[in-house]
ROVEX-193279 format. One line per field, with one value per residue (C-alpha): residue in three letters; x, y, z. Coordinates in nm, 3 decimals. Layout:
type (ALA:...);
c1 (X:...);
c2 (Y:...);
c3 (Z:...);
This chain:
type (UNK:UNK:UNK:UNK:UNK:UNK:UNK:UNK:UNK:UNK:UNK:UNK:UNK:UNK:UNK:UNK:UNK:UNK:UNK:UNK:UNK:UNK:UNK:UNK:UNK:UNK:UNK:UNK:UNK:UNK:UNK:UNK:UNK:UNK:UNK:UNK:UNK:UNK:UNK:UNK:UNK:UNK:UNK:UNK:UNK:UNK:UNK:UNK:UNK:UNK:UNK:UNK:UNK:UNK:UNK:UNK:UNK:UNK:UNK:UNK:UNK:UNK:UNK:UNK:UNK:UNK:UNK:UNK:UNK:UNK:UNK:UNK:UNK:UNK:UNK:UNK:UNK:UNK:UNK:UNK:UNK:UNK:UNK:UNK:UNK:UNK:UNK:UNK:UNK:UNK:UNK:UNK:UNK:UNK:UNK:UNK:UNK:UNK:UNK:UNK:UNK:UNK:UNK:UNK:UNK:UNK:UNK:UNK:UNK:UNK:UNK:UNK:UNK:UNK:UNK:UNK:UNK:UNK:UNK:UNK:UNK:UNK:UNK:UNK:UNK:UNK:UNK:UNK:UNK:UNK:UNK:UNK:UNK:UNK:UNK:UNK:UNK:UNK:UNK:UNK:UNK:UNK:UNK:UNK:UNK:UNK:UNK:UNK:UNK:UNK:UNK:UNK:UNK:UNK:UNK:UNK:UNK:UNK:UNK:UNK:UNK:UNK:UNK:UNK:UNK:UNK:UNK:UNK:UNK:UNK:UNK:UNK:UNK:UNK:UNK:UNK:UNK:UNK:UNK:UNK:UNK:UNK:UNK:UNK:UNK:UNK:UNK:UNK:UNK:UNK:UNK:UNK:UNK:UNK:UNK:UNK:UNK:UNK:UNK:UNK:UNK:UNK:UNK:UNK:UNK:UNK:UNK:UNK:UNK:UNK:UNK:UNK:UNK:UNK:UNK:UNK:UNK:UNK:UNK:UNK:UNK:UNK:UNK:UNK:UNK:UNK:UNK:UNK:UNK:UNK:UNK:UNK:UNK:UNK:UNK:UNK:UNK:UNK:UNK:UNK:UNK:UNK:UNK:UNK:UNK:UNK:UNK:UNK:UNK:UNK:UNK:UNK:UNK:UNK:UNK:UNK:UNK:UNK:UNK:UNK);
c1 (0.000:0.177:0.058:0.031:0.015:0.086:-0.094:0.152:0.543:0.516:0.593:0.288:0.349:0.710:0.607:0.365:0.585:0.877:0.685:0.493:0.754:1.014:0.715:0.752:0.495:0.580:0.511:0.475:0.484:0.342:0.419:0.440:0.706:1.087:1.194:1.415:1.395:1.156:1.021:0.715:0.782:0.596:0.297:0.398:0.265:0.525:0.292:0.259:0.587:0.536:0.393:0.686:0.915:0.802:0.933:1.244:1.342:1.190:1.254:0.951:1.104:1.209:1.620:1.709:1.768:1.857:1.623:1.714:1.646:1.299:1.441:1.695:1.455:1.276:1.570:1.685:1.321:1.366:1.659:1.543:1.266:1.467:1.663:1.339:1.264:0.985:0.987:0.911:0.717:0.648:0.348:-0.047:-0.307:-0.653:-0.870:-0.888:-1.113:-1.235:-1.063:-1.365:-1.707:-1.797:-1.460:-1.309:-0.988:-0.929:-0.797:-0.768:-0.675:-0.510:-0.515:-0.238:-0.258:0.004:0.090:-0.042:-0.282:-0.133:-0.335:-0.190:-0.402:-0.436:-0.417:-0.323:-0.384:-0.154:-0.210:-0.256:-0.619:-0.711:-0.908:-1.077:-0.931:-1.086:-1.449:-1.500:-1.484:-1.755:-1.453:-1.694:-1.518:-1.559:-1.567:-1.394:-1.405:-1.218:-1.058:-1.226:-1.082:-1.151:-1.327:-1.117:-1.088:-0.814:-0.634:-0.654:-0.936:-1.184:-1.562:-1.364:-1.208:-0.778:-0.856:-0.644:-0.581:-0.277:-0.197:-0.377:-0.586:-0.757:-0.802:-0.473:-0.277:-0.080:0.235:0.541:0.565:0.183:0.194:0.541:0.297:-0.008:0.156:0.345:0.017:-0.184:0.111:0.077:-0.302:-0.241:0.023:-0.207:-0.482:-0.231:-0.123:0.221:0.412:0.413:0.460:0.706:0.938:1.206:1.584:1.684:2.008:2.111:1.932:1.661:1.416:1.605:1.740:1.440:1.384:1.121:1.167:1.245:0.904:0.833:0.960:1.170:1.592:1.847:2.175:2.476:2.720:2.991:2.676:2.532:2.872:2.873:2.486:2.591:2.914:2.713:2.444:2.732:2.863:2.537:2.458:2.769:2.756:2.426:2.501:2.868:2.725:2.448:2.169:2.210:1.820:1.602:1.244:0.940:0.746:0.358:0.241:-0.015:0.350:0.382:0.740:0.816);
c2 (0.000:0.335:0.676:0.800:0.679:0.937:0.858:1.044:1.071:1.463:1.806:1.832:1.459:1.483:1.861:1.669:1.377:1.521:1.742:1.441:1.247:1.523:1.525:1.128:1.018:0.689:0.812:0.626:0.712:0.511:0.605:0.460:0.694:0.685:0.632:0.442:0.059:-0.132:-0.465:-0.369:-0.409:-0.163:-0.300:-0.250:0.128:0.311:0.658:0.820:0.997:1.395:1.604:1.812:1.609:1.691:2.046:2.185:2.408:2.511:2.865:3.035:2.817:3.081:3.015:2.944:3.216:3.111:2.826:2.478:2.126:2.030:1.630:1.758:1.935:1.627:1.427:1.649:1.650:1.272:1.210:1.552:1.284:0.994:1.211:1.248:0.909:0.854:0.543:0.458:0.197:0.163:0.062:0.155:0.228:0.085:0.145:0.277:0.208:0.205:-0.109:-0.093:0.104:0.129:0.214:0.535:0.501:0.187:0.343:0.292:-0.025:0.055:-0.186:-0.212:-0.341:-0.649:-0.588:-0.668:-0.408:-0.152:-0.032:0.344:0.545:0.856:0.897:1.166:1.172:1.352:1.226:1.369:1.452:1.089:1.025:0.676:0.483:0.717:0.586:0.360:0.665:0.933:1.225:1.477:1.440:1.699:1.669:1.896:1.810:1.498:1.477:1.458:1.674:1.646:1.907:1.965:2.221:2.488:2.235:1.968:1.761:1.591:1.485:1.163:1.220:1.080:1.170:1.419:1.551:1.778:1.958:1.935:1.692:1.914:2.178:2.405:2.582:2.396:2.537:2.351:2.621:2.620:2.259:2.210:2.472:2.312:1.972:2.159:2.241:1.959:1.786:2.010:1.932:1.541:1.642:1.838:1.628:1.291:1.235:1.408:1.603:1.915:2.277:2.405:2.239:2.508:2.462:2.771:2.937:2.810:3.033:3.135:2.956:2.882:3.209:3.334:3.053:2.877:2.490:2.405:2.315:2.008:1.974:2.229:2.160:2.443:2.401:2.611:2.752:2.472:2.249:2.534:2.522:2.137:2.129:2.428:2.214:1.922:2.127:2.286:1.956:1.810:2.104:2.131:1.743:1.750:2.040:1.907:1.761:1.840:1.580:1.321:1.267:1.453:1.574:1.343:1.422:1.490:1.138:1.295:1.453:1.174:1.092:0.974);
c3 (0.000:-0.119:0.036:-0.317:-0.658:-0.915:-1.315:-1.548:-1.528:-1.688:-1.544:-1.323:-1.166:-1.138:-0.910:-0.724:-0.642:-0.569:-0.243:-0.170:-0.141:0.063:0.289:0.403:0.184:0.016:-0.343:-0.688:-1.033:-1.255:-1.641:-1.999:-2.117:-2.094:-1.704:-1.466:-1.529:-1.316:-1.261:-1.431:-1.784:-2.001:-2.192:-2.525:-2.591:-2.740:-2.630:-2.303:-2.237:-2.139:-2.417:-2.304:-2.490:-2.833:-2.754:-2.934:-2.667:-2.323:-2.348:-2.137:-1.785:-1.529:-1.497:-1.795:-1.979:-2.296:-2.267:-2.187:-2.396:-2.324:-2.288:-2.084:-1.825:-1.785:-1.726:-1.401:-1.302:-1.298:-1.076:-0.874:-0.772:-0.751:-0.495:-0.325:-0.240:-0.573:-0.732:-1.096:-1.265:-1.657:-1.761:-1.859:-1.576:-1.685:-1.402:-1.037:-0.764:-0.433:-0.254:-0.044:-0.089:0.235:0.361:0.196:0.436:0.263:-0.032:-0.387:-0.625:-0.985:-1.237:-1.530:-1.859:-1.846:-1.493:-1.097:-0.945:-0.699:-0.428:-0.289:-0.022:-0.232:-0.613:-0.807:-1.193:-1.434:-1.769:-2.078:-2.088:-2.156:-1.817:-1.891:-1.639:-1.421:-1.515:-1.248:-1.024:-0.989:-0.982:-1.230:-1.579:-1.820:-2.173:-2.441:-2.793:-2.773:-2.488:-2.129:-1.804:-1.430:-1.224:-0.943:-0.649:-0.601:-0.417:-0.708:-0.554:-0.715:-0.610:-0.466:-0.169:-0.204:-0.583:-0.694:-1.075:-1.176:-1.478:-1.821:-1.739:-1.435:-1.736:-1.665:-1.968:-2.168:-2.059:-1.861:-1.577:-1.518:-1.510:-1.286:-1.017:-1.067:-0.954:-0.634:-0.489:-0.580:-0.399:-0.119:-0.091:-0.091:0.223:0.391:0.347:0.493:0.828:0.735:1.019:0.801:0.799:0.503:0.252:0.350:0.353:0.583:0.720:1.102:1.332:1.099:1.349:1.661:1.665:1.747:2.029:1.807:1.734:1.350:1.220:1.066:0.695:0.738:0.787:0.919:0.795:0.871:0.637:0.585:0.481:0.269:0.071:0.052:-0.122:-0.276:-0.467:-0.508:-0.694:-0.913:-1.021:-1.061:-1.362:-1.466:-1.567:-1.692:-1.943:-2.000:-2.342:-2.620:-2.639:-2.902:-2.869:-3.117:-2.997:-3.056:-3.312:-3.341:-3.440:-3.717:-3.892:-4.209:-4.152:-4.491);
């Protein structure tokens, strides 16, 4: 049983997951596009990886200045949430629902296409706006054209309480910063709404708190300056190895492009 089972390995999930799982919450991201290997082999879709990665170049993201390689944004997003604690599966969600009707604190079972169910306490989706495997669940789907949303509150929730939807598919712009904030707070919601000892995800200076004789909150972590200069390296070396070398991977095109 996982505290929270994240539909979608895109911008929004990856935000949601990474506070979720910062916060103590033992957090899973279930995805059919490119990820860490897992014993959950994909099901044979070749589809499902983050719209994001048919970009060019991400050049609207606040810190990058010059833009960055869509691809390569997703990839630090990745091990930003590997860091965190998240763990990755590959494969094709079908279905979710109640493990028990008459027990909503009995949370949720998810079925995959070629793979065992997983059951997870609170779910968030994050798909693309294809919100089938959603039917089994009353959570107020809204219907666009083609594709089909989910009404959800300002915190992300839907008319299913542990139901959560973040990004696109809970109707926000199509844009990788709006969908990167819009899976922060839904993430904060799911934390708020848990039994996590929480207060802020803040990394502050020593003495920030107990210099003014108050204890260090919950989620929050003082550090003093040698330790500051130590995160401060790692992070350097971290970039500076991720940017050492252009991407030999070319964007994914639209799949209604004729290729020939």
């Amino acid at each position: 049983m996982r505290d929270v089972c994240i539909v979608g390995g895109g911008v929004s999930g990856l935000a949601a997951s990474i506070f979720t799982a910062r916060a103590g919450l033992d957090t899973l991201i279930v995805s059919e596009g490119p990820g860490p290997s897992s014993s959950r082999t994909a099901s044979g879709d070749d589809g499902g990886e983050s719209i994001l990665a048919r970009n060019a170049s991400l050049e609207n993201y606040p810190g990058f200045p010059d833009g960055v390689d869509a691809r390569r944004y997703l990839d630090l997003a990745r091990e930003q949430a590997r860091n965190a604690g998240v763990a990755f599966e590959l494969g094709r969600v079908t279905s979710v629902e109640l493990r028990d009707e008459d027990d909503l604190e009995a949370g949720f079972v998810l079925e995959t296409k070629g793979g065992d169910p997983l059951s997870a306490r609170r779910v968030i989706a994050a798909s693309w706006s294809d919100s089938e495997y959603l039917v089994p669940l009353d959570v107020g789907r809204i219907q666009r054209g083609s594709k089909h949303f989910v009404s959800v509150d300002d915190g992300g929730r839907t008319a299913v309480d542990g139901v959560y939807a973040a990004g696109r598919i809970a109707g926000e712009p199509h844009q990788a910063i709006v969908a990167a904030g819009h899976g922060a707070k839904v993430g904060l919601a799911v934390i708020h709404d848990s039994d996590a000892n929480f207060y802020h995800d803040w990394v502050v200076p020593e003495g920030y708190f107990t210099g003014r004789d108050r204890d260090v909150p919950p989620g929050c972590v003082e550090i003093d300056d040698d330790e500051r200069r130590e995160r401060d390296e790692r992070a350097r070396e971290t970039i500076l190895e991720a940017f050492a070398e252009p991407l030999e991977e070319r964007p994914t095109m639209h799949p209604g492009v004729d290729r020939d």
